[in-house]
N, C-alpha and C positions, 0 to 999 in steps of 0.2 A: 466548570473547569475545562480546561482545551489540551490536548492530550498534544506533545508536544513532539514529533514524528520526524525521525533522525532523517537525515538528508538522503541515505543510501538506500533507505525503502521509498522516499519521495523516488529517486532513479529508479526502482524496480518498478515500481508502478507506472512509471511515464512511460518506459519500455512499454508494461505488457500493454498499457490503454493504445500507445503507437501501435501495435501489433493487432489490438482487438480493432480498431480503424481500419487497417487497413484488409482484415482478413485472413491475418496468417499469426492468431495465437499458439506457440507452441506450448508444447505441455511443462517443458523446461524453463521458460519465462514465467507462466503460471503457478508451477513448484514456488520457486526464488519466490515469486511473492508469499504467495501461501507461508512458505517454511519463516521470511521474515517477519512474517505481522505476526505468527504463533511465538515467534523466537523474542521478541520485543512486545507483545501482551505479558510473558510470562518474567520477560528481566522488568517491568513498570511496575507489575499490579496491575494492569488496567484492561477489560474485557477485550476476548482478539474479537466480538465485534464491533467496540466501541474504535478501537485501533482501524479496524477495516473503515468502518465508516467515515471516520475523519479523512486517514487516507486517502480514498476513493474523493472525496470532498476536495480536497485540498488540489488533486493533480485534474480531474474530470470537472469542477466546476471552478477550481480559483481562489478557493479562499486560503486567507491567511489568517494568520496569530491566532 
């Protein structure tokens, strides 16, 4: 099953990966994710690191559906 990752944490996460690229992750971009993928594991059902991993998958290497 493919965990289905709402478009606003896809944005959070291209933020912090832009930021982790260039060097300058704040802690406040890294929160917003953190606090989103807990906040969207716990309204799915679906583990926060099954959520992270897709995540991360999705904005860091590309994949879709």
């Amino acid at each position: 099953m493919t965990i289905d990752i709402p478009d606003t944490l896809i944005a959070l996460e291209t933020t912090a990966w832009e930021e982790i690229r260039a060097g300058r992750l704040t802690v406040k971009t890294a929160a917003a994710v953190h606090q989103g993928v807990v906040a969207f594991a716990e309204a799915s059902g679906e583990a926060r690191l099954a959520v992270e991993e897709r995540l991360k998958r999705i904005v860091r290497h590309g994949e879709t559906g």
